[in-house]
N, C-alpha and C positions, 0 to 999 in steps of 0.2 A: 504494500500500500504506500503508492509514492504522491499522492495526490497533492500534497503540498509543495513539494521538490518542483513537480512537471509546472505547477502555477504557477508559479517563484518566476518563472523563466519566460513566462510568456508579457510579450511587449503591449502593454493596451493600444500602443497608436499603430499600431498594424493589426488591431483586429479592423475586421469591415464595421460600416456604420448599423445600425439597426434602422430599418425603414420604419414611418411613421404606422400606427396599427392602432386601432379602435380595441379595446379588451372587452368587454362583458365584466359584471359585479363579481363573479365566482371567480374570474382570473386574474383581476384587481385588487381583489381581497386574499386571497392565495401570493402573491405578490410583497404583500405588504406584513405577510406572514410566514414570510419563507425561512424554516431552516436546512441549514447546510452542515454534512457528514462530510468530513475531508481526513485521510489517511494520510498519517507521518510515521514511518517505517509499521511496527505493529499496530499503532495505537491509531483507532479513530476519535478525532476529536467533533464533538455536537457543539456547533456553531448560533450563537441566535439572529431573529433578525438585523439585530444592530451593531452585531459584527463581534462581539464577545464570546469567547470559550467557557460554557454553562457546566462541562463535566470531558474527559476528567481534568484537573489543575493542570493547565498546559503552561509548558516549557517557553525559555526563551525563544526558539524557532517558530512556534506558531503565534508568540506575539510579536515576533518582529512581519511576520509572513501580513497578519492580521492590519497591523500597520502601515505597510508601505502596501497592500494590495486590494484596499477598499474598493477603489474603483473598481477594479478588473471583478472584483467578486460580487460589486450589483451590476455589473453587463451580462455576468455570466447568470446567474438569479432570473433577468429580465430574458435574456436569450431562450432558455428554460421554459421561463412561463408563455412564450411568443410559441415553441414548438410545441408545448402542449395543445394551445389554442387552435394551432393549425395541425398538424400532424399524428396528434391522439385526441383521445375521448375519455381518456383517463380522470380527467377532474369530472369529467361530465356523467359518466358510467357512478361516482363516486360522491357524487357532489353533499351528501344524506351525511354522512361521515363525515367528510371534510367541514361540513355547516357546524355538523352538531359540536366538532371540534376549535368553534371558532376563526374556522379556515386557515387551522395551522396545517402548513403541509412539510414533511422533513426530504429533504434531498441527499441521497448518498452518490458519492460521486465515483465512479469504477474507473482510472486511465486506462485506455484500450491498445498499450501499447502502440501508440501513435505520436510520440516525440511532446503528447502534453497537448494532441489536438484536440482526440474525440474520447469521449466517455458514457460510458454505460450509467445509468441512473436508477435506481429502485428509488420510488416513494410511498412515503408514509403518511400517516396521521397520525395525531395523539392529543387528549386532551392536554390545553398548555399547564395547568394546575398541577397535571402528574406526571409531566416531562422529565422530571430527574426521579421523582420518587419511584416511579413506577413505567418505567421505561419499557420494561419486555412488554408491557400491552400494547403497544403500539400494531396499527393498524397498515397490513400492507395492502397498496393500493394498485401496484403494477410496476412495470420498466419501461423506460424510454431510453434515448439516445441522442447525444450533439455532438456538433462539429463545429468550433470555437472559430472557423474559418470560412462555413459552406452552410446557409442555411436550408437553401433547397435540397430536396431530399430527389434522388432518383426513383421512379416506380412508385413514389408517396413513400418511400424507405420501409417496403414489404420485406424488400434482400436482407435488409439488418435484423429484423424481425423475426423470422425465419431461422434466419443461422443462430439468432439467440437461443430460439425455442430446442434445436439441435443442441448447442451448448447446455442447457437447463439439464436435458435429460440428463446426457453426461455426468453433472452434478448429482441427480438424481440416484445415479447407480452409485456412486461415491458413498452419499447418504445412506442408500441401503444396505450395503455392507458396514456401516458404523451403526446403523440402528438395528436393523432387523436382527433378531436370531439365529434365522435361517431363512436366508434371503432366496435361496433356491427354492425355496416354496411358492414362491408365487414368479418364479422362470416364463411363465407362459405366458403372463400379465405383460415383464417387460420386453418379452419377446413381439408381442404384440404392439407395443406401443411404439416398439424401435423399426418395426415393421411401416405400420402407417405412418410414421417420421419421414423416413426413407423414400416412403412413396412421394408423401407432399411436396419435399425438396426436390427429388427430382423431376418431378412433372412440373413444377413451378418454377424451377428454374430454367427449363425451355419454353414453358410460357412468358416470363418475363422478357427472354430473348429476344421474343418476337413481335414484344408491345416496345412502342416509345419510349424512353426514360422519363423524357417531360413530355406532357401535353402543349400542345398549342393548338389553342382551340379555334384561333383565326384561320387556321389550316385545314382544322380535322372534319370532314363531313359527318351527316350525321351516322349515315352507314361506318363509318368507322368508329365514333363513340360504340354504337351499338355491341359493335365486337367486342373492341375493347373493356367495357364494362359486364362482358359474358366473360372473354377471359381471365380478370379481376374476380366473378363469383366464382368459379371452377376452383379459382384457390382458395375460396372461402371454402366451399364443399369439402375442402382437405381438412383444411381445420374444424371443420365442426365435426367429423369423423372419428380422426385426434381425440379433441375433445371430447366425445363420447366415451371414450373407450378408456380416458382417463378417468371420468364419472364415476366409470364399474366398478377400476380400481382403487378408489377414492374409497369408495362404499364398503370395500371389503375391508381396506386398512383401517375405515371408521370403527369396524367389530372386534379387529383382531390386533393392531398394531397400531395403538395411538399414539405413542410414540414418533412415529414413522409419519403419520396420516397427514401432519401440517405442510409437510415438503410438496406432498401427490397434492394438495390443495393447491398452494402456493404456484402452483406449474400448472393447475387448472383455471385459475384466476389468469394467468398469465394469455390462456387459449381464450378464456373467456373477453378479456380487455381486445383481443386482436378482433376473432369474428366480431367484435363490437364497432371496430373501427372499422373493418371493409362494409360493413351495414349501414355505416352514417356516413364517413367519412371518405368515402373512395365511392360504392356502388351506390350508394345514396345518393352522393355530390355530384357523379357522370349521369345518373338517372336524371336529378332535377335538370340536367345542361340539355340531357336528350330531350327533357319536354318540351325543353323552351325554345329547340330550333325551327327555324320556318320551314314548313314545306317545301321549299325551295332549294332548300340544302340537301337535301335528298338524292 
């Protein structure tokens, strides 16, 4: 966990600018309530809105880090809640939780091996009253990803998506050899699941292939939305297969291995936030543009 190290180094005046952007009250207020999980070698430090280290007693390095990098850590904040806004449904799937919590939202920051560019994000929620006290309840709400350099995302950033959910599993089997018993017992489960993995990525990564990266819509007739927004569901139909099939396993672990069960959750939340987003946010978005073309474009 180098997260502080990789920040340390990055130049604010060579980030790009932020374009101007209308937010909504949930992403305003989410905003103005953002905390940030930043790793300095082992240790995660829990950052608050106002740029203080809340737990645990942090070192010279993260208050010197703290100090000279205000700026850079509310463009990064603000960058955050701008790809939320556009590129997931995460606050919006979640929005019940995040209210009742005051629209505290926590951000952990993962460097993706990228010289300090892009990172992985899991967030959270938690009531702000029991933020130190009572920490482990924290509420997970899903992952995202940014590029400190690139805000457009390729294919609406399905690819990154994808390869996570690939990666999750991975983790997953990790897990189950440290938690389970006797993890061979339910062989058939992640035989299954590493099955239909297998299949979505690779059917989906020649479908992506074959779509545009970016749309341009001053281009695209309607006959081609049309496609496009059929091969966009196709890859949802993968994932909601996924999905099921993680369900089953979910259920059994709920009987037999509770232990175990929050991980098979965690990884179903994770299926659940996606097919969320290709239904509002991708097939939804190309749907309403297919309504709205003239006949003419045909």
């Amino acid at each position: 966990m180098n997260e502080v190290r990789e920040l340390a180094k990055i130049e604010e005046d060579k980030l790009p600018s932020l374009d101007s952007i209308l937010l909504d009250d949930l992403h305003n207020r989410v905003l103005q309530n953002f905390y940030l999980e930043l790793g300095l070698g082992p240790v995660l430090y829990l950052i608050s809105p106002s740029f203080t280290v809340l737990n645990p007693t942090p070192n010279e390095t993260i208050n010197d880090f703290l100090s000279k990098k205000e700026e850079l850590l509310e463009y990064i904040k603000e960058l955050i809640v701008r790809n939320l806004a556009v590129y997931s449904v995460l606050l919006d799937v979640n929005s019940y939780f995040i209210e009742q919590n005051r629209y505290l939202l926590l951000a952990r920051l993962r460097e993706k091996d990228s010289g300090g560019r892009c990172y992985e994000i899991k967030f959270y929620t938690h009531s702000p009253r029991e933020i130190l006290t009572n920490y482990k309840d924290k509420i997970y709400i899903g992952r995202d990803f940014i590029d400190l350099f690139n805000f457009e995302r390729k294919y609406f950033g399905v690819k990154e998506l994808l390869n996570s959910l690939k990666e999750q599993n991975e983790a997953l089997l990790d897990k189950a050899e440290e938690k389970l018993k006797n993890p061979g017992k339910y062989k058939s489960f992640f035989q299954e699941i590493n099955e239909y993995l297998n299949e979505m990525k690779s059917e989906s990564t020649l479908i992506l292939q074959s779509l545009p990266p970016y749309l341009d819509f001053d281009k695209l007739k309607g006959e081609d939305l049309v496609d496009i927004n059929s091969q966009y569901r196709t890859i949802n139909h993968y994932l909601i297969e996924l999905r099921d099939e993680v369900s089953e396993f979910e259920n059994v672990m709920f009987v037999k291995e509770s232990e175990f069960v929050r991980y098979v959750t965690k990884y179903k939340k994770d299926l659940a936030n996606l097919i969320s987003y290709f239904n509002i946010k991708i097939n939804g978005f190309l749907t309403e543009r297919i309504h709205t073309l003239a006949k003419k474009d045909w």
